[in-house]
LOLOMAR-681713 format. One record per residue: residue in three letters; residue number from 1; x, y, z of N, C-alpha, C, O in turn. Coordinates in pm, whole numbers. Layout:
<rs>
R   aa    i  n.east  n.north    n.up  ca.east  ca.north   ca.up  c.east  c.north    c.up  o.east  o.north    o.up
R  ala  NUM       X        Y       Z        X         Y       Z       X        Y       Z       X        Y       Z
...
</rs>
This chain:
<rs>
R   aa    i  n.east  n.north    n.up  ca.east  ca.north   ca.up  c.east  c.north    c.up  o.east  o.north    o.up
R  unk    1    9556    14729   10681     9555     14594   10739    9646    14502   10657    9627    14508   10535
R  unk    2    9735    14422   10699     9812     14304   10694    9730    14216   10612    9618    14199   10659
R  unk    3    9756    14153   10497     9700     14026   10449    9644    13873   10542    9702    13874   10651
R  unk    4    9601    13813   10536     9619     13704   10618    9729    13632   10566    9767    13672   10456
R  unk    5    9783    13548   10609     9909     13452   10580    9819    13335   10553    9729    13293   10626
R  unk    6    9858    13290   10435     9785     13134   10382    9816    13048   10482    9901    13066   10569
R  unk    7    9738    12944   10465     9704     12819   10584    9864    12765   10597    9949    12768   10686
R  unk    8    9856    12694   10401    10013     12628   10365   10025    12729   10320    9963    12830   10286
R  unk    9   10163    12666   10327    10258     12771   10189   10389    12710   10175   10459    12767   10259
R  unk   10   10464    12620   10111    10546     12564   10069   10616    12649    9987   10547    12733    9928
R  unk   11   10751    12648    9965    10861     12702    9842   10937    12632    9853   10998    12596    9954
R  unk   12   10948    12584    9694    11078     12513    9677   11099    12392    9781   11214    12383    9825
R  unk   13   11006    12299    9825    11029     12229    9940   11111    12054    9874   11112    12009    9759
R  unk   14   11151    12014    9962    11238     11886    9933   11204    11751    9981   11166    11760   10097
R  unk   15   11201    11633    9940    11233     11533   10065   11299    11435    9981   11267    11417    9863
R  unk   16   11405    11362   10048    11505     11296   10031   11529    11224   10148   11532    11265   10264
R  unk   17   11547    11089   10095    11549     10979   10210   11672    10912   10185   11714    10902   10070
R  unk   18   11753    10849   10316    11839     10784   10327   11960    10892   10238   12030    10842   10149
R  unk   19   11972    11025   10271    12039     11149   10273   12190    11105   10311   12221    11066   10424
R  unk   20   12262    11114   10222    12430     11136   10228   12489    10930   10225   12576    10882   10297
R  unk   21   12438    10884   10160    12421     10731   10157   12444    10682    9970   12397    10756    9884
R  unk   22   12483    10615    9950    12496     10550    9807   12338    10521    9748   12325    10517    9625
R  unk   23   12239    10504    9820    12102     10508    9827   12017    10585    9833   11896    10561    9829
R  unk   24   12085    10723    9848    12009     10857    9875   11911    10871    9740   11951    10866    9623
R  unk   25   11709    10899    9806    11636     10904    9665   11599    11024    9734   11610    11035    9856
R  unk   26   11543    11140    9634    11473     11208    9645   11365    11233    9556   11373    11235    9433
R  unk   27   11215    11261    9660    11075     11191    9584   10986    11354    9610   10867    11362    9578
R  unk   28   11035    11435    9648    10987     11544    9630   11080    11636    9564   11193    11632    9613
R  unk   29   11067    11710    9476    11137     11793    9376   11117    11972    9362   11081    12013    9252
R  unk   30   11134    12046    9444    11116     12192    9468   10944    12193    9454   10884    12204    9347
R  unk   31   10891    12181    9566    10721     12205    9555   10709    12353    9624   10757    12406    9724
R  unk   32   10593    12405    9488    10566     12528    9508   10435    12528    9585   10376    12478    9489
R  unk   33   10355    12540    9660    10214     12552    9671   10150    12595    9818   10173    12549    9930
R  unk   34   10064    12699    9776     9985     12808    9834    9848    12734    9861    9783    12682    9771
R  unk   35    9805    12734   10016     9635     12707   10017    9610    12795   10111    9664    12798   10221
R  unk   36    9528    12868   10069     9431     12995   10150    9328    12921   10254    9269    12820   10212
R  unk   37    9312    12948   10335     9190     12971   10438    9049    12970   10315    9037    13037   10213
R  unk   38    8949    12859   10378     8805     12839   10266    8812    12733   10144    8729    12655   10097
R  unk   39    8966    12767   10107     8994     12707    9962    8970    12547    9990    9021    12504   10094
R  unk   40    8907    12468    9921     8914     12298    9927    8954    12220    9781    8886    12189    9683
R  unk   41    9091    12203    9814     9194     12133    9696    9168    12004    9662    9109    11941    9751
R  unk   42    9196    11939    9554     9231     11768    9567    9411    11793    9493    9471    11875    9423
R  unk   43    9443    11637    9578     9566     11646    9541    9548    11470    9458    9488    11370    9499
R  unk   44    9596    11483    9380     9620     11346    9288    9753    11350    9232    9852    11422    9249
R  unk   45    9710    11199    9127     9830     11203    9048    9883    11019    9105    9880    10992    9225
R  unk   46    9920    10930    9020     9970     10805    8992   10035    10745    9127   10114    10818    9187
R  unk   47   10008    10619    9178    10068     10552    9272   10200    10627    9259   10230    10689    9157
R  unk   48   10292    10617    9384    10425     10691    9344   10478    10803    9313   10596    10824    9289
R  unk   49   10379    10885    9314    10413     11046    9263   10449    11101    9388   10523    11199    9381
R  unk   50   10411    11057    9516    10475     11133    9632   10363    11189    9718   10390    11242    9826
R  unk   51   10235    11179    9672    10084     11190    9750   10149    11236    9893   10174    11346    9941
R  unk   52   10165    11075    9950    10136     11075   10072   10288    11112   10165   10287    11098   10288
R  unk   53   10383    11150   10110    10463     11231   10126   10442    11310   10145   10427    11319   10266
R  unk   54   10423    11425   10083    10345     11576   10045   10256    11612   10139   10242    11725   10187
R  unk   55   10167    11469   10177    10033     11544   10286   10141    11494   10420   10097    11548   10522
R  unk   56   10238    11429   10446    10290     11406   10596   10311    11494   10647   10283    11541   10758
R  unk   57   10413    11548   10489    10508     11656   10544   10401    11784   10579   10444    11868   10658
R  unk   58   10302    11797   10539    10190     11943   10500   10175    11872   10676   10255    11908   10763
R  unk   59   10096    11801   10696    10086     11720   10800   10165    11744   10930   10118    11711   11039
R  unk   60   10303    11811   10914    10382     11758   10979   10439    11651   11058   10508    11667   11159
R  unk   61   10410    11555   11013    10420     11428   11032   10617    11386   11039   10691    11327   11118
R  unk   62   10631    11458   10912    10739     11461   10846   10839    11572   10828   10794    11686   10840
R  unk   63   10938    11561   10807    10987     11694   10797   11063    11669   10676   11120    11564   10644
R  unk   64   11054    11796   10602    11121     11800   10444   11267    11824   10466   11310    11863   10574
R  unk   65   11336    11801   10370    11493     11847   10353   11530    11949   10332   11630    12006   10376
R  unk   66   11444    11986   10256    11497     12128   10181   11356    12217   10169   11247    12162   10149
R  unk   67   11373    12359   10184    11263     12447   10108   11198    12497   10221   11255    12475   10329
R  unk   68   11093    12559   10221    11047     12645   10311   10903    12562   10341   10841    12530   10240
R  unk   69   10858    12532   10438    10702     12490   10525   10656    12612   10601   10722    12657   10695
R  unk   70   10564    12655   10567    10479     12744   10684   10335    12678   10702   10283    12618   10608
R  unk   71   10283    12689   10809    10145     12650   10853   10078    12699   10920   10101    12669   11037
R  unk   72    9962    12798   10900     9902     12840   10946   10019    12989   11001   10023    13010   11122
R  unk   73   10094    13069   10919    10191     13187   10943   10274    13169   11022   10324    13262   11086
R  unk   74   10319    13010   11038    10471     12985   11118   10535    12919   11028   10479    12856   10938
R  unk   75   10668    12927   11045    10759     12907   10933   10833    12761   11019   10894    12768   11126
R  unk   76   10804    12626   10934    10827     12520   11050   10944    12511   11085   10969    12473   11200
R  unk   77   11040    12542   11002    11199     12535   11014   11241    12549   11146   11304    12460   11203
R  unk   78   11205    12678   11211    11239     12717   11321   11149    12680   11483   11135    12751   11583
R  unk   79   11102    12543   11451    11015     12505   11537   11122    12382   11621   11217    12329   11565
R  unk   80   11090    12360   11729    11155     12231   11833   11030    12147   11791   10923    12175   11736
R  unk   81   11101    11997   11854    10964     11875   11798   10831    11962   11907   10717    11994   11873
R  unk   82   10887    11978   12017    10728     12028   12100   10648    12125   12014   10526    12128   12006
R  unk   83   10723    12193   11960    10643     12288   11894   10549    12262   11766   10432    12295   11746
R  unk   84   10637    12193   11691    10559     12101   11584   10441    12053   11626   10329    12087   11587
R  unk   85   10486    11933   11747    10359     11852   11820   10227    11947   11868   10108    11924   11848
R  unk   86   10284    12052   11933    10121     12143   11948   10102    12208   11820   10000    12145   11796
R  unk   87   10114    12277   11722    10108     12330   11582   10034    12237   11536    9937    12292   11483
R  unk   88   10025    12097   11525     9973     11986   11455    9847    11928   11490    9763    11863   11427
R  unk   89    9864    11990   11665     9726     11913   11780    9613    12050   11726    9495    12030   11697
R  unk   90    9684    12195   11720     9588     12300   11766    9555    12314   11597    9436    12324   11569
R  unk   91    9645    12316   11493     9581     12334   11385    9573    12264   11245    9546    12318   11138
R  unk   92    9600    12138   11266     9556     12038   11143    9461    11945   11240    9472    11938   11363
R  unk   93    9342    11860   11142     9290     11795   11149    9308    11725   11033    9324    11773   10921
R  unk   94    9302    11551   11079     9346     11425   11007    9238    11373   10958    9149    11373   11043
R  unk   95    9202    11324   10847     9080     11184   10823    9172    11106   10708    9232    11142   10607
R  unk   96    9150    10971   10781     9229     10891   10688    9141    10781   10606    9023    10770   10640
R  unk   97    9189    10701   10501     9116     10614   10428    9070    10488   10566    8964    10425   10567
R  unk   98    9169    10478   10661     9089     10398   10743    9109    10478   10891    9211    10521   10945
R  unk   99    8970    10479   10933     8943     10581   11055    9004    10593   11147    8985    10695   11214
R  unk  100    9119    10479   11200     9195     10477   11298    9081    10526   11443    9129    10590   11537
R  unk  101    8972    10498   11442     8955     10506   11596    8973    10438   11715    8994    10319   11691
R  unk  102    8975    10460   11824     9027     10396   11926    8903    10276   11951    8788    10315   11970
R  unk  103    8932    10134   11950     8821     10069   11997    8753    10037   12090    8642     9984   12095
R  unk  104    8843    10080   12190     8796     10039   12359    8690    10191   12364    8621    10209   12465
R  unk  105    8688    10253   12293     8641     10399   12366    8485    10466   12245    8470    10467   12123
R  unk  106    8406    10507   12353     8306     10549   12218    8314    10640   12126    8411    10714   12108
R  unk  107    8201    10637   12058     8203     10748   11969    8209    10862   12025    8265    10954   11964
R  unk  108    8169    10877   12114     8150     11015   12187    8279    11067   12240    8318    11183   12237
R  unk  109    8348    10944   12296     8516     10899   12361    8622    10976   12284    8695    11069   12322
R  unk  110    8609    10898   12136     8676     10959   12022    8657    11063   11959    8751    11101   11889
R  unk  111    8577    11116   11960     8572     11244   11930    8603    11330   12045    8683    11421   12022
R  unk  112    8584    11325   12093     8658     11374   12276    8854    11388   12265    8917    11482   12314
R  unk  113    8892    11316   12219     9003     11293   12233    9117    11391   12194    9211    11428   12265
R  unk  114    9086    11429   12053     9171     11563   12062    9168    11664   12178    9274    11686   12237
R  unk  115    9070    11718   12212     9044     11798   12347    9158    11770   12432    9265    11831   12437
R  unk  116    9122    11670   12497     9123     11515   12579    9333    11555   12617    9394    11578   12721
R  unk  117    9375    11547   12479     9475     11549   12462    9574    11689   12473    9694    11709   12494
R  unk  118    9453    11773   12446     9518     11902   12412    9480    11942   12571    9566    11892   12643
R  unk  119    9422    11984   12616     9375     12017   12794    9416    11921   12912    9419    11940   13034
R  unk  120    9453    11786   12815     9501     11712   12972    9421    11679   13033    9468    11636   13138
R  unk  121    9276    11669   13029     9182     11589   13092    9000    11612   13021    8957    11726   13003
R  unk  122    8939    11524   12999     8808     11579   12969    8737    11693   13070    8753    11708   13191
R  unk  123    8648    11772   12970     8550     11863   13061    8439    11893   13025    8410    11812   12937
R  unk  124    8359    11962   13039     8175     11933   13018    8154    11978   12885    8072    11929   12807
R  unk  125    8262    12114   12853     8313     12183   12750    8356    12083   12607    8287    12098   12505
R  unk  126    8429    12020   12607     8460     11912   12557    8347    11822   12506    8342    11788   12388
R  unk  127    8253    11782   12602     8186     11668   12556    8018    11737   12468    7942    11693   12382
R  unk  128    8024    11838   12535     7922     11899   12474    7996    11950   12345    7903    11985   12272
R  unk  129    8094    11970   12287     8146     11967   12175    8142    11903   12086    8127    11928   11966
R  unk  130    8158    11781   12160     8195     11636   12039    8039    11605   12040    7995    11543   11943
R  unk  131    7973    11632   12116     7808     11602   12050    7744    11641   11964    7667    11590   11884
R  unk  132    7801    11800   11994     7722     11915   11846    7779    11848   11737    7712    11826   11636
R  unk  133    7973    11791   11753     7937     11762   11592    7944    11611   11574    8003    11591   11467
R  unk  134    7913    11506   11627     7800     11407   11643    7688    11406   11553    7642    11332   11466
R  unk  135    7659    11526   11613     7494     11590   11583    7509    11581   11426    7455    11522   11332
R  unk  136    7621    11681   11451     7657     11706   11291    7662    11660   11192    7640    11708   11081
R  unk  137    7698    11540   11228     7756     11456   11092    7602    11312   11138    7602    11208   11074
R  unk  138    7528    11329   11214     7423     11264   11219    7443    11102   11268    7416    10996   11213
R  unk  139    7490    11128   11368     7518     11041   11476    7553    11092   11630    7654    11085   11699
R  unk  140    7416    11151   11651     7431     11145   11785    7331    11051   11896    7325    11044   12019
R  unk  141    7250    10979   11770     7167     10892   11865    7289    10736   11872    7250    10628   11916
R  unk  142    7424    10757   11822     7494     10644   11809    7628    10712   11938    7720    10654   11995
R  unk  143    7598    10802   11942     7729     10844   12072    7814    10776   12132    7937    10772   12124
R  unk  144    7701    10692   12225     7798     10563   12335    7801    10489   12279    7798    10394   12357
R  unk  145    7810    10425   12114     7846     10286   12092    7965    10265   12062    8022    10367   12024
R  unk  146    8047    10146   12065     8174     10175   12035    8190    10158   11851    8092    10147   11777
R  unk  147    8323    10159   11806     8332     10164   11668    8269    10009   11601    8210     9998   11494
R  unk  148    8293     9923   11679     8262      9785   11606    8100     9764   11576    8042     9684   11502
R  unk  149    8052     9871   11666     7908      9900   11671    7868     9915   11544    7786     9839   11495
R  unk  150    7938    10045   11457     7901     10119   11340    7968    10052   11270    8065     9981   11298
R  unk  151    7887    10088   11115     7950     10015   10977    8040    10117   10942    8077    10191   11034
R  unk  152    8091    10140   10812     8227     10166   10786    8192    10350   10732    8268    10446   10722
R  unk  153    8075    10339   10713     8086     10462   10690    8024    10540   10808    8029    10663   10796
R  unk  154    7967    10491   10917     7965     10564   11012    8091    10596   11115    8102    10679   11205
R  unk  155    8176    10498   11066     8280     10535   11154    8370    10635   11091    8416    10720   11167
R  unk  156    8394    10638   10997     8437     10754   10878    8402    10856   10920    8487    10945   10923
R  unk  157    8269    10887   10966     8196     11018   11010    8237    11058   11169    8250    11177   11196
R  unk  158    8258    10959   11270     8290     11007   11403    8447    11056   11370    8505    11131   11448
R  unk  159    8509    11007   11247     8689     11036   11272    8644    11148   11187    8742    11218   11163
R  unk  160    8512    11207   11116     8566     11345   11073    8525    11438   11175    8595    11535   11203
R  unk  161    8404    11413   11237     8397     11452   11374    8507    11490   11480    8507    11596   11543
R  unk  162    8611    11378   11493     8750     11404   11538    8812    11523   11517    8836    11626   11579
R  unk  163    8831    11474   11405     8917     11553   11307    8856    11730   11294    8914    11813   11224
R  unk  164    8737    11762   11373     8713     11910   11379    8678    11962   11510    8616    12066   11536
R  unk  165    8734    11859   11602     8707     11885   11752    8746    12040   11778    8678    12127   11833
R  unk  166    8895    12049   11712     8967     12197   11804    8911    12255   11695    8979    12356   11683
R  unk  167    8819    12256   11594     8821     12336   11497    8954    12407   11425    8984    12526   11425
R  unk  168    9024    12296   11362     9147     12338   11319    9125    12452   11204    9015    12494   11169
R  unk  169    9269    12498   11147     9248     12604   11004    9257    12487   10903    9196    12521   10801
R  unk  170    9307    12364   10891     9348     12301   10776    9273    12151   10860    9268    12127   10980
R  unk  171    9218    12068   10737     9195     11953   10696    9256    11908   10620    9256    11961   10509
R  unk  172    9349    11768   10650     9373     11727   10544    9328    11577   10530    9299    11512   10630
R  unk  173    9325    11536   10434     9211     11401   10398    9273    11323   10303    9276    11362   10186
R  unk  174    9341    11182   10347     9400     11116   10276    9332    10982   10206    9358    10877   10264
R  unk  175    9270    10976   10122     9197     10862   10041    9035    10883   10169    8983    10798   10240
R  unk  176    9011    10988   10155     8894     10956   10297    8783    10829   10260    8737    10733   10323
R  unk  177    8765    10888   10116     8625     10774   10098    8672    10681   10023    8584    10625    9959
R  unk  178    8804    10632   10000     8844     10500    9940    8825    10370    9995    8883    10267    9958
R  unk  179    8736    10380   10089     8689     10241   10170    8549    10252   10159    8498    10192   10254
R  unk  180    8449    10312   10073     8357     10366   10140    8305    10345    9962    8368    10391    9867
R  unk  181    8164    10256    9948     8080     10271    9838    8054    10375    9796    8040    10465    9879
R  unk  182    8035    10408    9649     7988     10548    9615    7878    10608    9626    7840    10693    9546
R  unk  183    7784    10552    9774     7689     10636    9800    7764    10704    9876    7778    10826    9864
R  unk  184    7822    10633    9963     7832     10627   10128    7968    10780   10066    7940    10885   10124
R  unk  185    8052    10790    9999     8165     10819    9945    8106    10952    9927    8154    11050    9982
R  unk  186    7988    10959    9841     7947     11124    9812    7907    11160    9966    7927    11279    9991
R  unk  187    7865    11098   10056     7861     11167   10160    7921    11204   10246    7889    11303   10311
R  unk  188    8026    11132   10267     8140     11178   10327    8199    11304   10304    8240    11376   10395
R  unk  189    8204    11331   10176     8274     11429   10115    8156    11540   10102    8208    11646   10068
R  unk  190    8041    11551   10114     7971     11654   10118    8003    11707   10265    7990    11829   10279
R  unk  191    8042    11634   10377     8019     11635   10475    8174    11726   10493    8183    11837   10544
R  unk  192    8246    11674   10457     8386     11724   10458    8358    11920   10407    8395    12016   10474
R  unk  193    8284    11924   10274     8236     12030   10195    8181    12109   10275    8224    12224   10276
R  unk  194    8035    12064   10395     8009     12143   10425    8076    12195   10554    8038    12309   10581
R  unk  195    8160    12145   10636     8259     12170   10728    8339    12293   10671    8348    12400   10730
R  unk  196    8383    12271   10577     8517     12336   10468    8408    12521   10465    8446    12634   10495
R  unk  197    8288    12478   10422     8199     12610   10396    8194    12700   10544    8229    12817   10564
R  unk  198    8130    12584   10650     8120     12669   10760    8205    12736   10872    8183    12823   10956
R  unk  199    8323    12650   10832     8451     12699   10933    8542    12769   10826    8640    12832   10867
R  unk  200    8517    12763   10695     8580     12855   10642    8770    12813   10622    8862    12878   10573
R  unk  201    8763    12651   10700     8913     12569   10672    8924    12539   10570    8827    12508   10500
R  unk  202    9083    12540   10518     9154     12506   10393    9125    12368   10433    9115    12332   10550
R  unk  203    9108    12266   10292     9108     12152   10314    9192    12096   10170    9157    12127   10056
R  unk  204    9315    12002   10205     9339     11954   10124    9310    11783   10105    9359    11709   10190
R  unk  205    9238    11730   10003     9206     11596   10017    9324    11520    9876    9372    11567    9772
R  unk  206    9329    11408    9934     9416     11295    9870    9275    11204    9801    9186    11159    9873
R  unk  207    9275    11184    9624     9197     11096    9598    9202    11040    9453    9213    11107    9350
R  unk  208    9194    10927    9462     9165     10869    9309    9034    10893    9253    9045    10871    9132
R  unk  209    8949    10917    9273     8815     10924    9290    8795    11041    9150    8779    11149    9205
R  unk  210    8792    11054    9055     8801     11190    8990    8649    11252    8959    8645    11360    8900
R  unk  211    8526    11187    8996     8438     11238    9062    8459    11347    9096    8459    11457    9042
R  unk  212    8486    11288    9245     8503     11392    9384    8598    11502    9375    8589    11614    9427
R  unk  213    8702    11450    9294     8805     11580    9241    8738    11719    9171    8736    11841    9189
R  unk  214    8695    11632    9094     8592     11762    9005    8471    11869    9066    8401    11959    9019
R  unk  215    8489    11812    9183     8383     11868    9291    8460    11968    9425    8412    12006    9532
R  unk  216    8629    11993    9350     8718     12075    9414    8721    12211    9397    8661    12252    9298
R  unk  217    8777    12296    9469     8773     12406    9399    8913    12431    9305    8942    12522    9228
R  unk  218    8982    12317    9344     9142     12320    9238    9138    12183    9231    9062    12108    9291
R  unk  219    9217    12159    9161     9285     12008    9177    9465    12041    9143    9511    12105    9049
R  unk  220    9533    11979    9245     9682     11949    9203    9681    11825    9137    9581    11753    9126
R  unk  221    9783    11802    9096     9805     11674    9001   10020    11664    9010   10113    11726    8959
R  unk  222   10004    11548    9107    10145     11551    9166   10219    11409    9055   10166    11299    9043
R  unk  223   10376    11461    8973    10362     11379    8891   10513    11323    8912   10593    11413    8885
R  unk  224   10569    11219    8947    10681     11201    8999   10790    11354    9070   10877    11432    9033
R  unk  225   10684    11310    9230    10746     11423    9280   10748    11575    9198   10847    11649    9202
R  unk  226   10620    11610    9122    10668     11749    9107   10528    11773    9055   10477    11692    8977
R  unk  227   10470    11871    9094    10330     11939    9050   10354    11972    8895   10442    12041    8845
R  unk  228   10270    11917    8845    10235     11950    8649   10144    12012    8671   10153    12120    8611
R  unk  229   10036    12002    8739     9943     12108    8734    9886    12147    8861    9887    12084    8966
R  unk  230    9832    12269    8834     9780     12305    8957    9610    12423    8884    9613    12545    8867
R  unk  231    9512    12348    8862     9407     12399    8822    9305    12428    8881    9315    12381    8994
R  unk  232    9138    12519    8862     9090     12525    8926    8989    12402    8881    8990    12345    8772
R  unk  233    8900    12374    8996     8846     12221    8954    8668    12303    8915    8653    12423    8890
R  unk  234    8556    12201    8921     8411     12254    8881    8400    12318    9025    8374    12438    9011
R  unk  235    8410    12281    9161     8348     12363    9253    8262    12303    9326    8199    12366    9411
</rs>
């Protein structure tokens, strides 16, 4: 049997902005880095080191200059934007420091929506989905309310809800609980933990928090554009 192919897998990757210009910077510097399927990373390291660079491009949000991207055993190089765009719908899931949910639409709505998006129309399939994980994250007696309804950390919880509609291979999590008190903050992130356990997704999270870092199974540490370390964290 064939190995599995890691979730990421970066070599030598680049990014450089405003390319072939008297202004040309480049803020990523040959990044090496491997995340397996199960594994749950933190990525840190100083305002400016290139964080949120690093997760766009992982993200595909972005596309690097130089170096090799694979995701989930496709090599992005050789992808058209359509292809990117479904690669990104069917196998990353997003949670951001602020939930970005839709306000006109419920909880139930928004979590619906990846589906929603990916099938081209809701179906019974779908909604009974976004309830189990509703359920999940312990808001399903809050379903039909809209976001202005819930306080800040319940809405945190319907966008991680979102964020595991298609049951992606990769999570990635940018400052998730940096809006979020440090009760409300350990729960989020248990919640993230136990997702990461049961679907068995790579999750890479973005955080100042060095708590929650220590509660990784690695931590990167990104240091003007270039990984200094790459360790295993407590677990």
């Amino acid at each position: 049997m064939s190995a599995i192919a890691p979730v990421i897998q970066l070599a030598g990757l680049t990014k450089a902005y405003n390319v072939g210009t008297p202004v040309e910077t480049e803020v990523l510097h040959g990044i090496d880095l491997t995340l397996a399927e199960g594994e749950f990373a933190a990525l840190i390291g100083p305002s400016g080191s290139g964080k949120s660079t690093l997760l766009n491009i992982i993200g595909l949000l972005e596309r690097p200059t130089g170096g090799r991207l694979s995701i989930a055993g496709r090599d992005t190089a050789t992808l058209s934007e359509a292809e990117i765009t479904q690669l990104r719908g069917r196998s990353i899931g997003f949670v951001f420091q602020f939930h970005h949910l839709l306000p006109a639409f419920s909880a139930l709505e928004n979590v619906m929506m990846p589906t929603i998006i990916a099938r081209g129309r809701p179906d019974d399939e779908a909604e009974a989905t976004a309830l189990q994980l509703l359920d999940a994250v312990g808001l399903k007696a809050h379903a039909r309310k809209k976001p202005a309804e819930l306080s800040g950390g319940q809405q945190q919880r319907v966008a991680i809800a979102r964020a595991l509609a298609l049951k992606p291979r990769l999570i990635l999590a940018d400052e998730p609980t940096g809006n979020l008190d440090t009760h409300t903050a350990d729960e989020i992130f248990a919640l993230l933990r136990e997702f990461n356990r049961q679907a068995n997704c790579a999750c890479l999270i973005v955080t100042h928090d060095p708590r929650l870092a220590a509660r990784c199974d690695r931590i990167v540490r990104l240091v003007d554009g270039r990984i200094a370390e790459d360790d295993p964290a407590g677990g």
